[in-house]
N, CA and C atoms as a LAMMPS dump frame, in Angstrom:
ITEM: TIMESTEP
0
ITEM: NUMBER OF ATOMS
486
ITEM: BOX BOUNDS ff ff ff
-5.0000000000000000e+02 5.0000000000000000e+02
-5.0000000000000000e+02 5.0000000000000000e+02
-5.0000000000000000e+02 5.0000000000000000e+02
ITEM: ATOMS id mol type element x y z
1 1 1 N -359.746 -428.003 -128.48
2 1 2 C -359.878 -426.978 -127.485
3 1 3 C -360.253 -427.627 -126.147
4 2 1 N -359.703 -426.895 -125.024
5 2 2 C -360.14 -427.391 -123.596
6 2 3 C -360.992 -426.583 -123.277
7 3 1 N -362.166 -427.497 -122.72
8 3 2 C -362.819 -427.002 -122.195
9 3 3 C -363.45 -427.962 -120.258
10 4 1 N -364.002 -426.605 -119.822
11 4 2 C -363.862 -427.276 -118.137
12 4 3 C -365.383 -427.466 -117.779
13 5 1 N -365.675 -428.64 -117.263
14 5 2 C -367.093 -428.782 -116.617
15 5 3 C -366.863 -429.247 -115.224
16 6 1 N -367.796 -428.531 -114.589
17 6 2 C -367.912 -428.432 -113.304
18 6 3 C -368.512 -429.421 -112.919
19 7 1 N -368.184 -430.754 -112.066
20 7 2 C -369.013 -431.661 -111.625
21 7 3 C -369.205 -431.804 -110.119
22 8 1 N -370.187 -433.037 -109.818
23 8 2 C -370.406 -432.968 -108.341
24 8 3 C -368.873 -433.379 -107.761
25 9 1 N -368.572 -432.982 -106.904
26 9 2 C -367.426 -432.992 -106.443
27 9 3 C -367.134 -435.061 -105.71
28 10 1 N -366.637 -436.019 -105.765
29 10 2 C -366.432 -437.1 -105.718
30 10 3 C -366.549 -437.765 -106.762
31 11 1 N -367.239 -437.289 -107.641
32 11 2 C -367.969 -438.292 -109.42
33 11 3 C -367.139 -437.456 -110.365
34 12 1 N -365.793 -437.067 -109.961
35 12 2 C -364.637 -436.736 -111.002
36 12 3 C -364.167 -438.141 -112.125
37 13 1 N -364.134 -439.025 -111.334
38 13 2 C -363.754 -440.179 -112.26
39 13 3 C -364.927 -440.909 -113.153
40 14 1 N -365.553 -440.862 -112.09
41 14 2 C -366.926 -441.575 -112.812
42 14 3 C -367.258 -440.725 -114.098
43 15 1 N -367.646 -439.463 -114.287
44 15 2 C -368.277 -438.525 -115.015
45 15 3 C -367.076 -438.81 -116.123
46 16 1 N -365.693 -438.658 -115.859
47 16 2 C -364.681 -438.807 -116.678
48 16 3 C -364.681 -440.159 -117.605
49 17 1 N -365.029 -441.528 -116.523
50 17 2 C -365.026 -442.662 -117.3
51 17 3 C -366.139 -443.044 -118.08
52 18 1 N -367.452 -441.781 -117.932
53 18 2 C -368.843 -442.444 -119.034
54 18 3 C -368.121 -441.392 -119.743
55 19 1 N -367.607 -440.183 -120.184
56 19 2 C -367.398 -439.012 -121.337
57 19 3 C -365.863 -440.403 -122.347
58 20 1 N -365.426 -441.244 -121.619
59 20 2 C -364.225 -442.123 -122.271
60 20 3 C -365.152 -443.035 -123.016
61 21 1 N -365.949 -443.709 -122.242
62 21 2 C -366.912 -444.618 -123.282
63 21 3 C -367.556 -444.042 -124.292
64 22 1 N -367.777 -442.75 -124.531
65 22 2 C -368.881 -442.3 -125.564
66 22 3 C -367.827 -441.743 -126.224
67 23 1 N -365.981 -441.799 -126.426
68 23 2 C -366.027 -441.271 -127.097
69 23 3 C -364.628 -439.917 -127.009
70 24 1 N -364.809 -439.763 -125.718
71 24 2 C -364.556 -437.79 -125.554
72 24 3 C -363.563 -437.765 -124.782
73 25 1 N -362.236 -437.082 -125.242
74 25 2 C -360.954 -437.243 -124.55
75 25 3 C -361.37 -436.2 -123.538
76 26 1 N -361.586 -436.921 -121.883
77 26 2 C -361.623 -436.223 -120.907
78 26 3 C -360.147 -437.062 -119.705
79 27 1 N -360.094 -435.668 -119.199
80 27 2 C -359.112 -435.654 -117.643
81 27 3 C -359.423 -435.249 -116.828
82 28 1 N -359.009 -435.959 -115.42
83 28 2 C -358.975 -435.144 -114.273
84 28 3 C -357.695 -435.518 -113.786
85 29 1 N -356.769 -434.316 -113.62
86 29 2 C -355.473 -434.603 -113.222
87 29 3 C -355.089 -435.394 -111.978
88 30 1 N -354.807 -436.154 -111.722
89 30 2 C -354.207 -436.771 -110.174
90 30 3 C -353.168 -437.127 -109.66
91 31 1 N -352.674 -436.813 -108.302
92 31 2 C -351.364 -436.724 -107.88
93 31 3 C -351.176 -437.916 -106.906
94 32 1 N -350.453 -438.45 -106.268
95 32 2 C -350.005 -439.409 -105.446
96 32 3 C -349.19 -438.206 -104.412
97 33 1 N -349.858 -438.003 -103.345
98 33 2 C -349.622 -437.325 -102.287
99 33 3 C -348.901 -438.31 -101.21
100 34 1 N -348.139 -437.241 -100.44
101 34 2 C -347.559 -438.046 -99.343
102 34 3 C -347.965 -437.018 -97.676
103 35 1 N -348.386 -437.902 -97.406
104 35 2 C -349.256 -437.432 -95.975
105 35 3 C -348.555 -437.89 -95.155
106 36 1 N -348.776 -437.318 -94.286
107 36 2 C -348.736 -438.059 -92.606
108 36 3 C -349.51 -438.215 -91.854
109 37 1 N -349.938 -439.251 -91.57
110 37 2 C -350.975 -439.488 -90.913
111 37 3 C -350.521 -441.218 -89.664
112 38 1 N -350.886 -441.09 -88.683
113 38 2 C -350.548 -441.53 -87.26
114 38 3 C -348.991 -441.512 -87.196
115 39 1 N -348.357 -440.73 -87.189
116 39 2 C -347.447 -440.376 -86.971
117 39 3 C -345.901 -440.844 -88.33
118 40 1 N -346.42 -441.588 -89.668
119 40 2 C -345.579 -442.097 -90.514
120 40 3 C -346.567 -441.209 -91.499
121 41 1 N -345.153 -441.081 -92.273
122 41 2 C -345.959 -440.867 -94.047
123 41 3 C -346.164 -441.849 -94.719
124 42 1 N -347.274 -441.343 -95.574
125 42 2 C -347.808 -442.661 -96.924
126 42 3 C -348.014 -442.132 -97.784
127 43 1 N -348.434 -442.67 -98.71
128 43 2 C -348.766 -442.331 -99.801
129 43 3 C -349.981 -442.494 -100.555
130 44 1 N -351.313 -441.616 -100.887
131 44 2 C -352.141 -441.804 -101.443
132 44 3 C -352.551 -440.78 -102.514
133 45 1 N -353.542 -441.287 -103.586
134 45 2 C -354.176 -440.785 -105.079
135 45 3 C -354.83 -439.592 -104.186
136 46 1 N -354.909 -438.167 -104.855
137 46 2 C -356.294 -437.451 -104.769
138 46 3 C -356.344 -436.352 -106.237
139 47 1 N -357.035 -436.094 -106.159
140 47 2 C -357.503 -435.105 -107.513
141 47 3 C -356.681 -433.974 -107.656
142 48 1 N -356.003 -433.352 -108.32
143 48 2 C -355.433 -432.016 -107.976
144 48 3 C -356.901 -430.949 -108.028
145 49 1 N -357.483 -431.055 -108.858
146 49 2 C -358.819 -430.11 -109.091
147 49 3 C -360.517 -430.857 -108.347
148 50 1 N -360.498 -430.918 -107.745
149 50 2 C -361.636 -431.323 -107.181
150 50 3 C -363.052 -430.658 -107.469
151 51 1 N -363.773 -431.553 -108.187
152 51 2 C -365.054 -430.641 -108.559
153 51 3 C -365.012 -430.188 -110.306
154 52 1 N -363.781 -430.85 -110.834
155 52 2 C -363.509 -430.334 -112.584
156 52 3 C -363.409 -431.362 -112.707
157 53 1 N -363.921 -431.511 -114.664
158 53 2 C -363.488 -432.499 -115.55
159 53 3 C -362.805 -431.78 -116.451
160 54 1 N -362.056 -431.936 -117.456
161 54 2 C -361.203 -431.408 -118.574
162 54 3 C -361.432 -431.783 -119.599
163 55 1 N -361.925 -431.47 -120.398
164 55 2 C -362.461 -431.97 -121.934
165 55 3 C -361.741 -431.384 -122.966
166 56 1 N -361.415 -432.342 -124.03
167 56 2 C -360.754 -431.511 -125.196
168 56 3 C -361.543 -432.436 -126.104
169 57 1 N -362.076 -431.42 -126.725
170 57 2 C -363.173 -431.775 -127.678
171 57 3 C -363.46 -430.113 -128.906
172 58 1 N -364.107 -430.626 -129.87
173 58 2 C -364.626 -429.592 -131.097
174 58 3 C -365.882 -429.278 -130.628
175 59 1 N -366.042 -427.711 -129.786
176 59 2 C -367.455 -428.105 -129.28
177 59 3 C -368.959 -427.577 -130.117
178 60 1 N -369.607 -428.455 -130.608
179 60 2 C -370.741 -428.452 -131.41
180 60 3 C -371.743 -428.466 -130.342
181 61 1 N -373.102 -428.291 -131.055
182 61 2 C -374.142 -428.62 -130.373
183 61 3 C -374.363 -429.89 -129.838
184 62 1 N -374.689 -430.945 -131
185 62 2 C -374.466 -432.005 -130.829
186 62 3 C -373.182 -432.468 -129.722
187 63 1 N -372.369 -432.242 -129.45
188 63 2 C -371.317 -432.216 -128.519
189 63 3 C -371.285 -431.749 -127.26
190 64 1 N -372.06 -430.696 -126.921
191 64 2 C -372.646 -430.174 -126.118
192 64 3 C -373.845 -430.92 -125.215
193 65 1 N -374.838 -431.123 -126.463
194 65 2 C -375.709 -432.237 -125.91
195 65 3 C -375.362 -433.672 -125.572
196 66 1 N -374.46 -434.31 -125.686
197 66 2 C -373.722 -435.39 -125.246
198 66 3 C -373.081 -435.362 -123.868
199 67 1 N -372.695 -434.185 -123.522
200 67 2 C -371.798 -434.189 -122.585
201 67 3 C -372.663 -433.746 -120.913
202 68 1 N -373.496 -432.822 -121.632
203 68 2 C -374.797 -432.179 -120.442
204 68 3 C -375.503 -433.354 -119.723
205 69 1 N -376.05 -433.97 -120.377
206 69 2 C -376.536 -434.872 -119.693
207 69 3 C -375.841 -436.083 -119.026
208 70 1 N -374.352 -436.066 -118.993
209 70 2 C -374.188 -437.199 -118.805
210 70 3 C -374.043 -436.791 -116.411
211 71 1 N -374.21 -438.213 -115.795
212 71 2 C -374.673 -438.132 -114.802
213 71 3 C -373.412 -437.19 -114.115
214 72 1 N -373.65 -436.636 -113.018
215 72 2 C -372.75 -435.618 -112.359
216 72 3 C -372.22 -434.454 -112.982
217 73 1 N -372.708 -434.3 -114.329
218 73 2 C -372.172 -432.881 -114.643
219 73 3 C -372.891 -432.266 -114.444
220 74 1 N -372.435 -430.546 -113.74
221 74 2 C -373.367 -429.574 -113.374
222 74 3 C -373.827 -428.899 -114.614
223 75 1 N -372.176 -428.269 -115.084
224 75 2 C -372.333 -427.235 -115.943
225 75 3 C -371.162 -426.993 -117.022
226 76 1 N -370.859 -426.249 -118.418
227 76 2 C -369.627 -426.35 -118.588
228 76 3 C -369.282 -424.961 -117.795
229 77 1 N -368.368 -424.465 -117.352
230 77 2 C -367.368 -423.113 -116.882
231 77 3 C -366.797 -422.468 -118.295
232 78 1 N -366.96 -420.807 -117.949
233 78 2 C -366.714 -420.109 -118.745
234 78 3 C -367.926 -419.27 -119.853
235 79 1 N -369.334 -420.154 -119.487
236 79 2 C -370.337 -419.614 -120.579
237 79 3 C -370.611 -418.276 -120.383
238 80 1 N -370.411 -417.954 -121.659
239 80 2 C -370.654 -416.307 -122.318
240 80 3 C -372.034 -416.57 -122.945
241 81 1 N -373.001 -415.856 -122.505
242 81 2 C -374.493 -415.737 -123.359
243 81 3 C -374.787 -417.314 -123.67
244 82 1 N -374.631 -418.134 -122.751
245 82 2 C -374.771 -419.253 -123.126
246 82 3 C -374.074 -420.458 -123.585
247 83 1 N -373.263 -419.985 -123.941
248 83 2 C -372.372 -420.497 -124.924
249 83 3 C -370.568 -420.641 -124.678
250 84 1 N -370.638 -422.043 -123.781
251 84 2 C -369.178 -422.573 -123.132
252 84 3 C -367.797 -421.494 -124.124
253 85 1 N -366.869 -421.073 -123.258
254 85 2 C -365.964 -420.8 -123.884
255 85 3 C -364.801 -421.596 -123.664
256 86 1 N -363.952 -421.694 -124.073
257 86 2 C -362.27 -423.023 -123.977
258 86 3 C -362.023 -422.142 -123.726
259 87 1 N -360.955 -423.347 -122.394
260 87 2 C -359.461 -422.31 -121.837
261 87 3 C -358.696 -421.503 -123.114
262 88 1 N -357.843 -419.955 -122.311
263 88 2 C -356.824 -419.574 -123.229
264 88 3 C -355.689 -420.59 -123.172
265 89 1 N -355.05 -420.837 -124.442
266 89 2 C -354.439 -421.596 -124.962
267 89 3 C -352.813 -421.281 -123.651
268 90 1 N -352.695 -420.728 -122.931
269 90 2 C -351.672 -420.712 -121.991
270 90 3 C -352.228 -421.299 -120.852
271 91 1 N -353.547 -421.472 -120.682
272 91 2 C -354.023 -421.746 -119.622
273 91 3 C -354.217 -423.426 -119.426
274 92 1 N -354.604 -423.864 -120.994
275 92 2 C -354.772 -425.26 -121.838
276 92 3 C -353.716 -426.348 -121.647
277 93 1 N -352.511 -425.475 -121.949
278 93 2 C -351.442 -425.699 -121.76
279 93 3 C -351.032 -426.512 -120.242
280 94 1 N -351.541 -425.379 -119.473
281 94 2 C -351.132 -425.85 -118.216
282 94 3 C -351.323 -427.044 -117.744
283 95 1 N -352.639 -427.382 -118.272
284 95 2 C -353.672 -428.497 -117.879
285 95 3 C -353.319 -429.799 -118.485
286 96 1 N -352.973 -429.584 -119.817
287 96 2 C -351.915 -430.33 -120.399
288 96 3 C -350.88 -431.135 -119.657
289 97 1 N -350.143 -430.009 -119.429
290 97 2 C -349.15 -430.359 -118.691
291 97 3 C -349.309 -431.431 -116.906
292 98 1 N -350.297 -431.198 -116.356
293 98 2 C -350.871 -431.628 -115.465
294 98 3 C -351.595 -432.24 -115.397
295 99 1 N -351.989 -432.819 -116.013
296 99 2 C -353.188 -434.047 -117.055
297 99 3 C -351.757 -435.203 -117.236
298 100 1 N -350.581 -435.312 -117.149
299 100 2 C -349.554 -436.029 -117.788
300 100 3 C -350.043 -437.278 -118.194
301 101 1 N -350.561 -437.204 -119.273
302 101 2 C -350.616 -438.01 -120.325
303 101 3 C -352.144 -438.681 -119.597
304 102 1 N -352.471 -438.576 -118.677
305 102 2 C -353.482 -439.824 -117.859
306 102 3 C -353.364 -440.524 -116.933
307 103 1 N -352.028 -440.03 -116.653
308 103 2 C -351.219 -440.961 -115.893
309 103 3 C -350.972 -440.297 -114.29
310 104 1 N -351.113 -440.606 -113.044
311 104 2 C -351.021 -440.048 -111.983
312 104 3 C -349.164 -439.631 -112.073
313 105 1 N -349.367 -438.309 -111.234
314 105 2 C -348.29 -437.351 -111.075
315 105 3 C -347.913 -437.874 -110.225
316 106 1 N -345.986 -438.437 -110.444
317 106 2 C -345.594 -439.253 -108.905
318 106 3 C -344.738 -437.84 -108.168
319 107 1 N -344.567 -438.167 -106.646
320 107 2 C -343.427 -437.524 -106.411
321 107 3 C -342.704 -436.694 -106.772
322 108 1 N -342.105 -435.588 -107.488
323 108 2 C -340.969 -435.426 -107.426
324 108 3 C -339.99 -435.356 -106.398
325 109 1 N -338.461 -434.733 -106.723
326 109 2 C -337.252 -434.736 -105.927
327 109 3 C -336.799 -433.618 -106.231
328 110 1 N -336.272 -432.868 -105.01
329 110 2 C -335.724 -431.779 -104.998
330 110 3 C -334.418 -431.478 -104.647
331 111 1 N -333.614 -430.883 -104.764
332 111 2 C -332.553 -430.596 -104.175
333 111 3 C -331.977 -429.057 -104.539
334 112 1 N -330.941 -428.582 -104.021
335 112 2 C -330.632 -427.166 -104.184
336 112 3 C -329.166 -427.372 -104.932
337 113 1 N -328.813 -426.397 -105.858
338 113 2 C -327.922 -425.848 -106.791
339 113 3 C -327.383 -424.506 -105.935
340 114 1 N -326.897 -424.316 -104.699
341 114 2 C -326.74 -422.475 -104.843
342 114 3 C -327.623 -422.482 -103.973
343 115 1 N -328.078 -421.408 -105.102
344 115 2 C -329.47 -420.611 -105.223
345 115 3 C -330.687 -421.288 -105.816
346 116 1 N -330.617 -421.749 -106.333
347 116 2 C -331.128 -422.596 -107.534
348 116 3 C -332.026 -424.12 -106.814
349 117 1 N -333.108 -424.474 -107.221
350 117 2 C -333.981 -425.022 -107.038
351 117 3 C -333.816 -426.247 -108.535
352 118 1 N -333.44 -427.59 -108.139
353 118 2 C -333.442 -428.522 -108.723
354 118 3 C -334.534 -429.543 -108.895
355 119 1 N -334.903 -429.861 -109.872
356 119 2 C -336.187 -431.047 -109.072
357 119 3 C -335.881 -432.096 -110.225
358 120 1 N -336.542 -433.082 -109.73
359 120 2 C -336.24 -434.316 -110.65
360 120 3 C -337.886 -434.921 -110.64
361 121 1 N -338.118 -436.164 -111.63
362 121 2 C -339.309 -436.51 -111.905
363 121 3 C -340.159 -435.255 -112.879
364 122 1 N -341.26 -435.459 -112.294
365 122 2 C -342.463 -434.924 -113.315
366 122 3 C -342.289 -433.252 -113.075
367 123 1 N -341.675 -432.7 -112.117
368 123 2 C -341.15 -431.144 -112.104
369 123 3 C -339.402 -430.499 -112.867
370 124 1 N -338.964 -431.467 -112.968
371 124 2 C -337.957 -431.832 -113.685
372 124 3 C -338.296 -430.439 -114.684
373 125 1 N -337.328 -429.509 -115.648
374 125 2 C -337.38 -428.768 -116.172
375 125 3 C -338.63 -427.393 -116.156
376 126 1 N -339.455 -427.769 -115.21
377 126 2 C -340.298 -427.307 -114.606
378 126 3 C -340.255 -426.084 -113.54
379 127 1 N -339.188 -425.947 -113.267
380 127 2 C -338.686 -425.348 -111.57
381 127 3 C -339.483 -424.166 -112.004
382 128 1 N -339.366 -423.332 -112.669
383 128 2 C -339.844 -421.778 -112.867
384 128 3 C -341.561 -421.991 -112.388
385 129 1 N -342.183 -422.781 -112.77
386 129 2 C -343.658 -422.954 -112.641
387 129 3 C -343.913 -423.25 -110.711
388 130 1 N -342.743 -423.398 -110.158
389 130 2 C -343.361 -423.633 -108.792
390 130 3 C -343.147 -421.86 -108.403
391 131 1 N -344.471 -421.941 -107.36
392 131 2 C -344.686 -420.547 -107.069
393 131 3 C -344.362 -420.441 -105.2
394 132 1 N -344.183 -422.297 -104.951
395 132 2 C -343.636 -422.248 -103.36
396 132 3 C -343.618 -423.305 -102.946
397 133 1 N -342.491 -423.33 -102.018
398 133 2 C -342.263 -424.497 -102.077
399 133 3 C -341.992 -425.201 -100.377
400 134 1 N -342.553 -425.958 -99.625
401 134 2 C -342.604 -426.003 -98.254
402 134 3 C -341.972 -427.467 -98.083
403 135 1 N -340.731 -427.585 -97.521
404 135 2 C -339.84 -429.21 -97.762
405 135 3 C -340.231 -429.606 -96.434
406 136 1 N -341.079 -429.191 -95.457
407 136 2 C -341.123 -429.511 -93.894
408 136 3 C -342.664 -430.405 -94.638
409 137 1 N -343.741 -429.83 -95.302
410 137 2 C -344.716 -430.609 -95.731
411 137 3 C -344.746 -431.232 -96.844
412 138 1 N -343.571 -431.162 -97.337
413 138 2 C -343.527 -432.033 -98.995
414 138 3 C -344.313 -431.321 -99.902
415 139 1 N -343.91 -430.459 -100.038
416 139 2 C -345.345 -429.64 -101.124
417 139 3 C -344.826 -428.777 -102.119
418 140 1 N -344.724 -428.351 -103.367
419 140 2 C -344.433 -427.703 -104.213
420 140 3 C -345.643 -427.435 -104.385
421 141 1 N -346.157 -425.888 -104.71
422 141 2 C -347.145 -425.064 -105.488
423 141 3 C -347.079 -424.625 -106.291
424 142 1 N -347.548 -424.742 -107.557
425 142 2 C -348.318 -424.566 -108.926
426 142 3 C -349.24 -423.7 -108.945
427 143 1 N -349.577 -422.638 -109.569
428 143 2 C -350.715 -421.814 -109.807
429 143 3 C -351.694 -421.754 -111.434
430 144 1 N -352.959 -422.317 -111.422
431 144 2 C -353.382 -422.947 -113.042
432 144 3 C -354.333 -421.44 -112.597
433 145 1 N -354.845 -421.049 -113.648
434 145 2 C -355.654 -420.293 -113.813
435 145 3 C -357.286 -420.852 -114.771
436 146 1 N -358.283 -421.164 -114.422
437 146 2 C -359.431 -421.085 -114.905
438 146 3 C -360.625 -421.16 -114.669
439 147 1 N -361.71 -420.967 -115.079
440 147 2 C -362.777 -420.643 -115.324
441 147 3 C -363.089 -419.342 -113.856
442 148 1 N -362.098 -417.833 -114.437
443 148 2 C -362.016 -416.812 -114.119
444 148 3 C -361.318 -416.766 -112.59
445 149 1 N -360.622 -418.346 -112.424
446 149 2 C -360.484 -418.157 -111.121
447 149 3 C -358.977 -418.801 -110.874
448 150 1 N -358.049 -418.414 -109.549
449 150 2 C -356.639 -418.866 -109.532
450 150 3 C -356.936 -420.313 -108.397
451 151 1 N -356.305 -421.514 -109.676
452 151 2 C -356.433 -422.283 -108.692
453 151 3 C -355.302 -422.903 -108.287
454 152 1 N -354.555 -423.365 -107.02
455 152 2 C -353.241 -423.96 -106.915
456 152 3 C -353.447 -425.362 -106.504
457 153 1 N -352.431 -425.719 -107.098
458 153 2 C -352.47 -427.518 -107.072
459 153 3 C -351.126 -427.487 -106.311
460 154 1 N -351.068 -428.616 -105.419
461 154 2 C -349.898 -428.378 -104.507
462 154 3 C -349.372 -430.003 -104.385
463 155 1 N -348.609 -430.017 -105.232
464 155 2 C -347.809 -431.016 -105.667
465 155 3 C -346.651 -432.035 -104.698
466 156 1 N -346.607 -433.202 -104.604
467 156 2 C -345.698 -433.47 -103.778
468 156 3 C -344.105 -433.595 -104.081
469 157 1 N -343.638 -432.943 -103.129
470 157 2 C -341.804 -433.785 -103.341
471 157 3 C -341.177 -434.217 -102.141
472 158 1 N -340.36 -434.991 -102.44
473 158 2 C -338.965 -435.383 -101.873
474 158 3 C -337.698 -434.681 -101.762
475 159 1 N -337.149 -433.759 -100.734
476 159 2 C -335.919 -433.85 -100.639
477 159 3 C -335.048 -434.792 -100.939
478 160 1 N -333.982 -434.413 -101.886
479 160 2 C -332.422 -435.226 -102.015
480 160 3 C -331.692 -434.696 -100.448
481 161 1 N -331.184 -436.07 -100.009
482 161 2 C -330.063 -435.879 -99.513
483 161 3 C -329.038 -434.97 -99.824
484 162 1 N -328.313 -433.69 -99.374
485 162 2 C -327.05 -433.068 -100.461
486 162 3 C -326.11 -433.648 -99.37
């Protein structure tokens, strides 16, 4: 089950890389953005979720107590009477999917069919999941839903030449 803890916002990796040593399959999804900045684009890492870790774990007490204390975690997201609840399994999914494997999200490529919205790379069979798409800023939008709240991750692409 996934479950989401809220950390200090910069100690996404860190918090992620002590929950890997002890043990505990954690993510924080990350994209390779393309900016512009002094007048050329580049390319740099940032978090899609800023301020989350992603845990998929069996959550016990003992499990619970492992994870609380470790440095930069606030809290887990979602507690009912105390007691962390896991993403819905569509929501899990998503994160899944955006977690790719551990591995930073490159680029995709876009191009048009028609009507029709093509993409290549990591959006590749994907097209239905973009909710918008801006080719003047390189940006495809994604909408994840959790811990009661809509969050959008705004993904980079490349125009194809047609």
């Amino acid at each position: 089950m996934i479950y989401v803890l809220q950390v200090q916002t910069g100690k996404e990796l860190a918090v992620r890389g002590q929950l890997l040593r002890e043990g505990i399959a954690a993510d924080v999804p990350r994209e390779r953005i393309i900016i512009r900045k002094g007048g050329l684009w580049s390319k740099m890492i940032k978090n899609l979720f800023p301020g989350y870790v992603f845990v998929d774990i069996d959550l016990t007490p003992e499990m619970f107590h492992r994870i609380n204390p470790v440095s930069g975690v606030i809290r887990f997201l979602g507690s009912t009477a105390g007691n962390p609840t896991p993403l819905p399994e569509h929501e899990a999914e998503m994160i899944l999917w955006l977690s790719n494997g551990g591995e930073v999200i490159e680029p995709s490529t876009v191009s048009f069919d028609g009507d029709h919205i093509v993409c290549g790379g990591f959006l590749a069979g994907h097209e239905d999941r973009i909710q918008f798409l801006n080719l003047r800023q390189k940006k495809a939008r994604v909408e994840v839903r959790f811990g009661g709240k809509v969050h959008r991750a705004n993904l980079s692409v490349e125009k194809i030449s047609e």
